[in-house]
PyMOL Python script that loads the backbone (N, CA, C, O; Angstrom):
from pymol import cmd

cmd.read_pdbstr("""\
ATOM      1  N   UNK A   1      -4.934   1.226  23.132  1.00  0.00           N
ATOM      2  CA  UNK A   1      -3.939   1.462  22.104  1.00  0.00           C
ATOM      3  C   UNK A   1      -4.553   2.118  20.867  1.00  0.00           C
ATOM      4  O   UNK A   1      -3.884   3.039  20.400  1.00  0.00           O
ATOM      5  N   UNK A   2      -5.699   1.820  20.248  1.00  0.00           N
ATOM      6  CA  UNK A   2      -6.350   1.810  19.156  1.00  0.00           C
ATOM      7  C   UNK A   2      -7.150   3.564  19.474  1.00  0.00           C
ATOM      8  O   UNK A   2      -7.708   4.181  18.567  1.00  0.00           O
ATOM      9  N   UNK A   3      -7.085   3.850  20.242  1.00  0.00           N
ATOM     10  CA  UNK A   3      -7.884   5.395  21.010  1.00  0.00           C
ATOM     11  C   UNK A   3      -6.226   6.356  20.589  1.00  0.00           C
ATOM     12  O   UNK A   3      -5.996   7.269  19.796  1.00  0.00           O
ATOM     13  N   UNK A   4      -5.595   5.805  21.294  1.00  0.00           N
ATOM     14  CA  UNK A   4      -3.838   6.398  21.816  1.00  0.00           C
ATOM     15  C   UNK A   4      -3.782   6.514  20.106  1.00  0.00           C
ATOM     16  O   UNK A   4      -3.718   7.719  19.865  1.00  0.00           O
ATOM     17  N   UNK A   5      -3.781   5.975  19.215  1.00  0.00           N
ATOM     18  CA  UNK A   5      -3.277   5.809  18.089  1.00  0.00           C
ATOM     19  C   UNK A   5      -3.936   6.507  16.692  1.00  0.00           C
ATOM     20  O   UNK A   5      -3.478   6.800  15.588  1.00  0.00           O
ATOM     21  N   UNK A   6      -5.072   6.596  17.248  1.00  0.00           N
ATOM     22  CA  UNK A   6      -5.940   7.450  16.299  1.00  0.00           C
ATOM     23  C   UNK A   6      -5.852   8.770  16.570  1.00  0.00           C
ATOM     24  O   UNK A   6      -6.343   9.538  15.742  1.00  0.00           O
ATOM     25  N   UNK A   7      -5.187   9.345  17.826  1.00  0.00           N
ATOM     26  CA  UNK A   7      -5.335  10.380  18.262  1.00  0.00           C
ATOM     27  C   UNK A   7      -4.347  10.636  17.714  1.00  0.00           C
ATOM     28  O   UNK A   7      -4.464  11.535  16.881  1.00  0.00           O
ATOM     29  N   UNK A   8      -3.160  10.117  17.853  1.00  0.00           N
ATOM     30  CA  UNK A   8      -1.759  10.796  17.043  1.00  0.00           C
ATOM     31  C   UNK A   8      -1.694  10.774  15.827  1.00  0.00           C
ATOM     32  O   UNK A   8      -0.868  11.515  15.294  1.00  0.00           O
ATOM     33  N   UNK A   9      -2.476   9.986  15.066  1.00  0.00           N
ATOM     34  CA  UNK A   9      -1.764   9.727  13.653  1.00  0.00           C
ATOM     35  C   UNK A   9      -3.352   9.961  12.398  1.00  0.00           C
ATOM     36  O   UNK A   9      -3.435   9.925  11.170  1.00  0.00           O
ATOM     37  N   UNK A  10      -4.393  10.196  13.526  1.00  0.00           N
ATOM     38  CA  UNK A  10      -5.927  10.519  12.655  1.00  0.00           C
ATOM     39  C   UNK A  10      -6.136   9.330  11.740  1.00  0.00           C
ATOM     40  O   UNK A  10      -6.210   9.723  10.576  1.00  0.00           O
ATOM     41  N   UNK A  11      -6.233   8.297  11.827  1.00  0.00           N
ATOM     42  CA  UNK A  11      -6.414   6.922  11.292  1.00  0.00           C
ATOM     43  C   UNK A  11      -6.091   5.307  12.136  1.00  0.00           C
ATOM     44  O   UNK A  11      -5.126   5.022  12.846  1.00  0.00           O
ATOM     45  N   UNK A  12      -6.954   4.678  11.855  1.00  0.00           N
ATOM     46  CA  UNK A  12      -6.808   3.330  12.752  1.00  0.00           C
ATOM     47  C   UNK A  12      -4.893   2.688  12.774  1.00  0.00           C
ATOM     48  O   UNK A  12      -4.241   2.828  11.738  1.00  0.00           O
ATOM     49  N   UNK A  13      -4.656   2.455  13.221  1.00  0.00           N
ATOM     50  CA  UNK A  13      -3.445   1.114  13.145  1.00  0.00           C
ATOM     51  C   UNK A  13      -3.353   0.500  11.617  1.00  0.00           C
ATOM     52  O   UNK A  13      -2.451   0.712  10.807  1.00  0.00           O
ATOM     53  N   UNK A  14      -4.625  -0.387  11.426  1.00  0.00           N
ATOM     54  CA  UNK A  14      -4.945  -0.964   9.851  1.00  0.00           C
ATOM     55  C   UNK A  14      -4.660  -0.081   8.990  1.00  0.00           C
ATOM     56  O   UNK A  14      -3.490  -0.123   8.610  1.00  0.00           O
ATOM     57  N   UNK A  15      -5.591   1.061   8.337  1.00  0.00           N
ATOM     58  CA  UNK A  15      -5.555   1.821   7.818  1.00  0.00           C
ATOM     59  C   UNK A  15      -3.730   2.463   7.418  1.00  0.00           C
ATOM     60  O   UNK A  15      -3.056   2.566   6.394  1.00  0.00           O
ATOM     61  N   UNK A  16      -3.561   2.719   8.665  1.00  0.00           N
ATOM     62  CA  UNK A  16      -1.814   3.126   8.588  1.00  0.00           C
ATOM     63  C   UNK A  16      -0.772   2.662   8.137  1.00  0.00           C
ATOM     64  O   UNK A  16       0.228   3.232   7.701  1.00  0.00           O
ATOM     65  N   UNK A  17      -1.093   1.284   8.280  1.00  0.00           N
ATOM     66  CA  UNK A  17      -0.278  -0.051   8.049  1.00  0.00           C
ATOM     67  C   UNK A  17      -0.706   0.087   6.315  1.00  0.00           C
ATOM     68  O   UNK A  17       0.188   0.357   5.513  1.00  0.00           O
ATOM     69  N   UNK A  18      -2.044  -0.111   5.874  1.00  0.00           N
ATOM     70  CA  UNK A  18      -1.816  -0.595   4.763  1.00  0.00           C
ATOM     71  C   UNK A  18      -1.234   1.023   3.515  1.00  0.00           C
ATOM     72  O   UNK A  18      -0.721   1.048   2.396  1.00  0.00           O
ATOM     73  N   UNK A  19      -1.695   2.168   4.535  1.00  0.00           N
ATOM     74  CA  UNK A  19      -1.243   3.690   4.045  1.00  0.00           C
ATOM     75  C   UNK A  19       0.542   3.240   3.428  1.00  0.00           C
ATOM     76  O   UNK A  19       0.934   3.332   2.265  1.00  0.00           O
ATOM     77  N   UNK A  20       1.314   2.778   4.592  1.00  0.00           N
ATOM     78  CA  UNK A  20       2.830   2.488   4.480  1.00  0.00           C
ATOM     79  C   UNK A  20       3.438   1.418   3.534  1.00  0.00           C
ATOM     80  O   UNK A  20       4.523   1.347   2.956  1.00  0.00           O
ATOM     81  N   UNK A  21       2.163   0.473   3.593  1.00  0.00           N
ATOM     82  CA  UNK A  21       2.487  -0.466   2.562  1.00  0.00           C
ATOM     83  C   UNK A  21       2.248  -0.141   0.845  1.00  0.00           C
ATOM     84  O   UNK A  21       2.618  -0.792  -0.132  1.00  0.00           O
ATOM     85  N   UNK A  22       1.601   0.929   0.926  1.00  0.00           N
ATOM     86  CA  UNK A  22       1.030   1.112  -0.638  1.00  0.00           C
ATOM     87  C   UNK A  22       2.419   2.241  -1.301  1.00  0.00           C
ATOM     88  O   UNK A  22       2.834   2.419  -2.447  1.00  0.00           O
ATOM     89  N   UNK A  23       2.841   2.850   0.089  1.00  0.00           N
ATOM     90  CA  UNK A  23       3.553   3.560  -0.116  1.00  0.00           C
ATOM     91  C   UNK A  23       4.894   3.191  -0.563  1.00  0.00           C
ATOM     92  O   UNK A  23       5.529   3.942  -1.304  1.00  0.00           O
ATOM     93  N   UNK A  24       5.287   2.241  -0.213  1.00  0.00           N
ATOM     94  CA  UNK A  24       6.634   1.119  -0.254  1.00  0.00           C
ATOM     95  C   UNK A  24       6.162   0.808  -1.751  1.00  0.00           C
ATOM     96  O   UNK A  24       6.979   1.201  -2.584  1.00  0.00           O
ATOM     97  N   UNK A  25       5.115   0.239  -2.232  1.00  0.00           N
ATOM     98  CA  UNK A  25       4.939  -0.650  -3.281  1.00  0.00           C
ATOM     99  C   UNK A  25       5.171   0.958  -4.455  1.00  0.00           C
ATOM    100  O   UNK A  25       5.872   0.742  -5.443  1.00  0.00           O
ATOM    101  N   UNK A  26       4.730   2.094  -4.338  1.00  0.00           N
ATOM    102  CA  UNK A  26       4.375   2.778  -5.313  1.00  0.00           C
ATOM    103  C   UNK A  26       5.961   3.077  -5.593  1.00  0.00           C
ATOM    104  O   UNK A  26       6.347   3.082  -6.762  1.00  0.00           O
ATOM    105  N   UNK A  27       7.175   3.406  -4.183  1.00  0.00           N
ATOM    106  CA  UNK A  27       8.196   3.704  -4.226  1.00  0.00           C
ATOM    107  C   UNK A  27       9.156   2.494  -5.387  1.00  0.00           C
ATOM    108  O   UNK A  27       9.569   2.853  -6.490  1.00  0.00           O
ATOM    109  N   UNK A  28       9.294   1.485  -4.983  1.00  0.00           N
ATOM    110  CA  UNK A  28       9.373   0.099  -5.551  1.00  0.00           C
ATOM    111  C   UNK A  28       9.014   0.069  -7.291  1.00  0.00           C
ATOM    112  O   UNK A  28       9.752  -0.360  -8.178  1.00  0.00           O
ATOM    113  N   UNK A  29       7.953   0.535  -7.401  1.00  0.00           N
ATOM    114  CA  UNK A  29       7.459  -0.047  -8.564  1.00  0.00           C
ATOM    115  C   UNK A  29       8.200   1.682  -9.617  1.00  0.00           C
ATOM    116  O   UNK A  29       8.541   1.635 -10.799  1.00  0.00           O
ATOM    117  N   UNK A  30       8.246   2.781  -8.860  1.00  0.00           N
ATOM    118  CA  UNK A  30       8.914   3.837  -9.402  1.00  0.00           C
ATOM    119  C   UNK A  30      10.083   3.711  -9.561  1.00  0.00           C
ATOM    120  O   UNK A  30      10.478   3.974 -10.696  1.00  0.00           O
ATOM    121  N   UNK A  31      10.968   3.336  -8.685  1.00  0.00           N
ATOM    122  CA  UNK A  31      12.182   3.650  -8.320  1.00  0.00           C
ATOM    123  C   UNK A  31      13.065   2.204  -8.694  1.00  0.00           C
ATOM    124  O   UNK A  31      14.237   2.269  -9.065  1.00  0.00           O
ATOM    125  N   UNK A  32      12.507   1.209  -8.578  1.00  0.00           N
ATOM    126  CA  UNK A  32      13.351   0.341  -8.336  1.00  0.00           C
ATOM    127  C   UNK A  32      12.985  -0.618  -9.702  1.00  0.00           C
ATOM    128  O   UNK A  32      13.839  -1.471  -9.942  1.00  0.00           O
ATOM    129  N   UNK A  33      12.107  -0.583 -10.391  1.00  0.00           N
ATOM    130  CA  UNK A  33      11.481  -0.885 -11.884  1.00  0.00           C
ATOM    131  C   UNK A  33      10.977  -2.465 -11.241  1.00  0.00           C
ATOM    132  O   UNK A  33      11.276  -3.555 -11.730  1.00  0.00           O
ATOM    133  N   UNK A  34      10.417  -2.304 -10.423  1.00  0.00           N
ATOM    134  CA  UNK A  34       9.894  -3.758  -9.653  1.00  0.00           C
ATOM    135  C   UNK A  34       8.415  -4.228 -10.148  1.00  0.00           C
ATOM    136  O   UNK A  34       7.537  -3.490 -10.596  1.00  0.00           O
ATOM    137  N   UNK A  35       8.368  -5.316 -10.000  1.00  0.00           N
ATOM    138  CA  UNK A  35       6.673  -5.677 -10.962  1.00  0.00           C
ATOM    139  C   UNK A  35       5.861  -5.758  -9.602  1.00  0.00           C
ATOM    140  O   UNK A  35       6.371  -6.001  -8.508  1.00  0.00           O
ATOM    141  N   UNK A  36       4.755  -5.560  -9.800  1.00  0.00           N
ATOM    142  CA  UNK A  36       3.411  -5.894  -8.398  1.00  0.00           C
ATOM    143  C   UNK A  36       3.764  -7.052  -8.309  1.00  0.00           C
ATOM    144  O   UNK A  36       4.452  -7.388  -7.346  1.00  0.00           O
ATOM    145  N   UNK A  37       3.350  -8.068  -9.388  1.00  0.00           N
ATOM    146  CA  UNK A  37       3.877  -9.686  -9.218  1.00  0.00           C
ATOM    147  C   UNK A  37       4.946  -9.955  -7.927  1.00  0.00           C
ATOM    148  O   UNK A  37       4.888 -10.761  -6.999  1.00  0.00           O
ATOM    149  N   UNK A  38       5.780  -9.096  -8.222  1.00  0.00           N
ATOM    150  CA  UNK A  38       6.682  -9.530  -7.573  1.00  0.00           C
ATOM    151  C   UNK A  38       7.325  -8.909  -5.659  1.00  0.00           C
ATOM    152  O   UNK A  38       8.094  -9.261  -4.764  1.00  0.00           O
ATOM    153  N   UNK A  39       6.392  -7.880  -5.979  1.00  0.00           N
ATOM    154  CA  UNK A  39       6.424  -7.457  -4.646  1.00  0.00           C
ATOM    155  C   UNK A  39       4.832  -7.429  -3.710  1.00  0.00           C
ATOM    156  O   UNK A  39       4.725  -6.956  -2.579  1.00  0.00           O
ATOM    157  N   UNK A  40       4.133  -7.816  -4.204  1.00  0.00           N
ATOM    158  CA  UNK A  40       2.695  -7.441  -3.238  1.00  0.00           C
ATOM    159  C   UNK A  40       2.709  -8.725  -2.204  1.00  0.00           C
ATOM    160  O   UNK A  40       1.820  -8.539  -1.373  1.00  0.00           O
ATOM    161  N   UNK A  41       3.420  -9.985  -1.962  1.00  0.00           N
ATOM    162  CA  UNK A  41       3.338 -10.340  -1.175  1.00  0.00           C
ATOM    163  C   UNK A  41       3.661 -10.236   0.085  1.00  0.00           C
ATOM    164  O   UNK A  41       3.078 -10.347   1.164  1.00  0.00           O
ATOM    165  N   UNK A  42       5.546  -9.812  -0.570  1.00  0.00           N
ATOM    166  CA  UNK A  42       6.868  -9.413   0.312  1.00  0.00           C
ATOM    167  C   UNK A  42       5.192  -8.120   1.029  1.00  0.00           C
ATOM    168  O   UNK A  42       4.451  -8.531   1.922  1.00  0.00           O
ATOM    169  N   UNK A  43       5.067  -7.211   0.608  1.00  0.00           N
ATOM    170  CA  UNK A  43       4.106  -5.979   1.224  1.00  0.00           C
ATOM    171  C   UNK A  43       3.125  -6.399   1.804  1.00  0.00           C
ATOM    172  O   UNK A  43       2.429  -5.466   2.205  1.00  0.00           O
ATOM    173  N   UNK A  44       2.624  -7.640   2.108  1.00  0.00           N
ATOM    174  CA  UNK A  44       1.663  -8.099   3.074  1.00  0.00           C
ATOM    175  C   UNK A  44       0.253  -8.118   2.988  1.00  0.00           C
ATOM    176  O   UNK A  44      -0.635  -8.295   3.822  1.00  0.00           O
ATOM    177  N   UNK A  45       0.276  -7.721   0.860  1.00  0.00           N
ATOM    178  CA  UNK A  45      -0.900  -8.336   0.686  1.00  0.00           C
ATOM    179  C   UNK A  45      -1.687  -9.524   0.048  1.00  0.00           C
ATOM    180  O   UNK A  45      -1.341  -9.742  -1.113  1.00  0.00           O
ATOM    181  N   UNK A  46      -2.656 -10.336   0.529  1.00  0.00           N
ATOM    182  CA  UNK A  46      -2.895 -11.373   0.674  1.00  0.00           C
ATOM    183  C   UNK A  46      -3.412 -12.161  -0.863  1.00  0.00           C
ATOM    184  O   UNK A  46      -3.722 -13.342  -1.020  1.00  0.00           O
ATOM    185  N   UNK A  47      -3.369 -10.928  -1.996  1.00  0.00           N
ATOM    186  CA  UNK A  47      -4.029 -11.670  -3.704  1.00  0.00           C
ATOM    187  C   UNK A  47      -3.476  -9.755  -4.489  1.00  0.00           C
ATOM    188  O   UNK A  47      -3.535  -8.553  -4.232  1.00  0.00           O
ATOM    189  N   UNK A  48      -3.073 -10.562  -5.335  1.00  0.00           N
ATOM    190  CA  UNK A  48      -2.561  -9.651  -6.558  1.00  0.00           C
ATOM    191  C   UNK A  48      -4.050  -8.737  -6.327  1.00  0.00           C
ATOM    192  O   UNK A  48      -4.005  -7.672  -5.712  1.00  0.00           O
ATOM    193  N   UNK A  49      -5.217  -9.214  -6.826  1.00  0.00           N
ATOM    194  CA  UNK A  49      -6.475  -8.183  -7.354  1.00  0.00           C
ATOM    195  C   UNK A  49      -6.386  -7.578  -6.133  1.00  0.00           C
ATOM    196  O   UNK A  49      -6.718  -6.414  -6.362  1.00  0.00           O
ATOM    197  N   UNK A  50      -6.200  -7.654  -5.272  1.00  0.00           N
ATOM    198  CA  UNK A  50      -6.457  -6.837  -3.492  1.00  0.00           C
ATOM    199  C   UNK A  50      -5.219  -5.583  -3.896  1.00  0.00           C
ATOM    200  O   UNK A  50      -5.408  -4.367  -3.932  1.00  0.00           O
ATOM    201  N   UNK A  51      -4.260  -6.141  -4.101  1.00  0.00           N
ATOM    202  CA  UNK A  51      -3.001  -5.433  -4.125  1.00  0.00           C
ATOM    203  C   UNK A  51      -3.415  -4.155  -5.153  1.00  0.00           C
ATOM    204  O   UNK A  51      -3.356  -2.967  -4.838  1.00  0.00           O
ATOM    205  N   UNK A  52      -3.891  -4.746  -6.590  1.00  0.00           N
ATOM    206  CA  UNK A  52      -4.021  -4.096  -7.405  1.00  0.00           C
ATOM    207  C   UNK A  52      -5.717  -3.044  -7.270  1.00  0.00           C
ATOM    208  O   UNK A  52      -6.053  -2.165  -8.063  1.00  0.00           O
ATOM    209  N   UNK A  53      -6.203  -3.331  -6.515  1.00  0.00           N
ATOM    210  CA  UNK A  53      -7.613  -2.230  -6.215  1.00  0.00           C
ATOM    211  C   UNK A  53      -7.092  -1.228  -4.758  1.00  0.00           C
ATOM    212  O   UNK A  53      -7.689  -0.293  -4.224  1.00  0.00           O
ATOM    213  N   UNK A  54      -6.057  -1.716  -4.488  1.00  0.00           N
ATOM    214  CA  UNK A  54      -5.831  -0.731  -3.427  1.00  0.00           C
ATOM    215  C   UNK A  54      -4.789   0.254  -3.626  1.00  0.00           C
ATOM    216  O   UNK A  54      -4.493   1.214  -2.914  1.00  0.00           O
ATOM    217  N   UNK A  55      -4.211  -0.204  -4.872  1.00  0.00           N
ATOM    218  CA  UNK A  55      -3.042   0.573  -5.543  1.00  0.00           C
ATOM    219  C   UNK A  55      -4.110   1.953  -5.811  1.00  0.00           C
ATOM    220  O   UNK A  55      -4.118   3.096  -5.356  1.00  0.00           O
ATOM    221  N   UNK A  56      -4.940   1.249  -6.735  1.00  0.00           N
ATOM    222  CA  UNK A  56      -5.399   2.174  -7.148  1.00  0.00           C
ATOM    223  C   UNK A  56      -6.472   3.417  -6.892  1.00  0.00           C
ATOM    224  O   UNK A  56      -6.636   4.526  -7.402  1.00  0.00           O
ATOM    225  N   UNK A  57      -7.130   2.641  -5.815  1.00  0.00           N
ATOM    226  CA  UNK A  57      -8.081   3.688  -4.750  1.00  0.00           C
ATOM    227  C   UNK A  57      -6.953   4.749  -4.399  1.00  0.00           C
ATOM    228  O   UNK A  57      -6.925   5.911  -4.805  1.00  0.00           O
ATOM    229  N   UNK A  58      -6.282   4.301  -3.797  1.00  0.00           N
ATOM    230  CA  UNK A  58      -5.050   5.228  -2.796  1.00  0.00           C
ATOM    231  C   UNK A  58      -4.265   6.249  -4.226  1.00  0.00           C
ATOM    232  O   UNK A  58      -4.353   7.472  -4.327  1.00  0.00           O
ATOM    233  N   UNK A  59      -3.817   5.679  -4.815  1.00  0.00           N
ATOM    234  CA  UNK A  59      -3.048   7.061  -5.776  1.00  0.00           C
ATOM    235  C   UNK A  59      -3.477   7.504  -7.052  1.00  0.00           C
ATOM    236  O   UNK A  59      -2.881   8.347  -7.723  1.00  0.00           O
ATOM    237  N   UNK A  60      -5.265   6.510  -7.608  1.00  0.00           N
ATOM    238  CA  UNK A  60      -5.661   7.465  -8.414  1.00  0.00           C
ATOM    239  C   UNK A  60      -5.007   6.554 -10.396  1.00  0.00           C
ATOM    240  O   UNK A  60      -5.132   6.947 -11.555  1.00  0.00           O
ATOM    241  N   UNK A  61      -4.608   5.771 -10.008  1.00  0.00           N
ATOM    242  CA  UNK A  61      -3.592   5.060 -10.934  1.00  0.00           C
ATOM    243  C   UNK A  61      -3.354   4.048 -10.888  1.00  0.00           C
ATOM    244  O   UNK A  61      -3.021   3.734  -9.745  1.00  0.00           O
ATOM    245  N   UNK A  62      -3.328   3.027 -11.769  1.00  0.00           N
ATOM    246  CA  UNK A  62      -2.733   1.703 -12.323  1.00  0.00           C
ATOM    247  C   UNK A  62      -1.338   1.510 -11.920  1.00  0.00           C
ATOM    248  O   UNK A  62      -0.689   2.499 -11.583  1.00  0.00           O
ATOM    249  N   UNK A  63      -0.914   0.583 -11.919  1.00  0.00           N
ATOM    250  CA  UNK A  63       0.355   0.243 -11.210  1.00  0.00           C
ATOM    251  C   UNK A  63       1.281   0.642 -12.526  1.00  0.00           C
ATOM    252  O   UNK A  63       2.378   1.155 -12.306  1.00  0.00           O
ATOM    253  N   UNK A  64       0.860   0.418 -13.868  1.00  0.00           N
ATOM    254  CA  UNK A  64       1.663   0.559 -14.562  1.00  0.00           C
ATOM    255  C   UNK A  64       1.467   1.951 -14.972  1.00  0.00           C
ATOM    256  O   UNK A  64       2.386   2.132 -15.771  1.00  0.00           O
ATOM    257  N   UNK A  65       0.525   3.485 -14.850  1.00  0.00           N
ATOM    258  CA  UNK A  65       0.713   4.055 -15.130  1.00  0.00           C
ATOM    259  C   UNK A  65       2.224   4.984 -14.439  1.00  0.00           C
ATOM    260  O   UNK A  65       2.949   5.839 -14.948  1.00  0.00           O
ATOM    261  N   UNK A  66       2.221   4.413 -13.268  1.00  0.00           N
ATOM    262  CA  UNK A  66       3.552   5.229 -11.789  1.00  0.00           C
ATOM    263  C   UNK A  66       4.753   5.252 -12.739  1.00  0.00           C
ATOM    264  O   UNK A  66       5.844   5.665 -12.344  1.00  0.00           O
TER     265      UNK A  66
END
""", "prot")
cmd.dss("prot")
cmd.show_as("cartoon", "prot")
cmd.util.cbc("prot")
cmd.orient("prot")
């Protein structure tokens, strides 16, 4: 599965998963005036600081700058 999956999409399963989840949270926190507080669990991650260093690797930005 993990061969099948890298081949279509050029990244692990994990990686993809958490790609979709950061993506939801950035949409959320733009669009919908939603706090990290309040959504990084519902998004499946496991501590605010996790939530909040992966926000920011991935788009370059603070949750509150979006």
């Amino acid at each position: 599965f993990k061969r099948d999956f890298n081949k279509i999409f050029n990244m692990t399963p994990k990686q993809w998963l958490k790609e979709r989840r950061l993506k939801e949270a950035y949409y959320l926190i733009k669009n919908k005036d939603k706090r990290p507080s309040d959504i990084y669990l519902d998004l499946g991650f496991e501590n605010l600081s996790h939530f909040y260093f992966s926000f920011k690797q991935k788009f370059g930005v603070t949750t509150t700058k979006v």
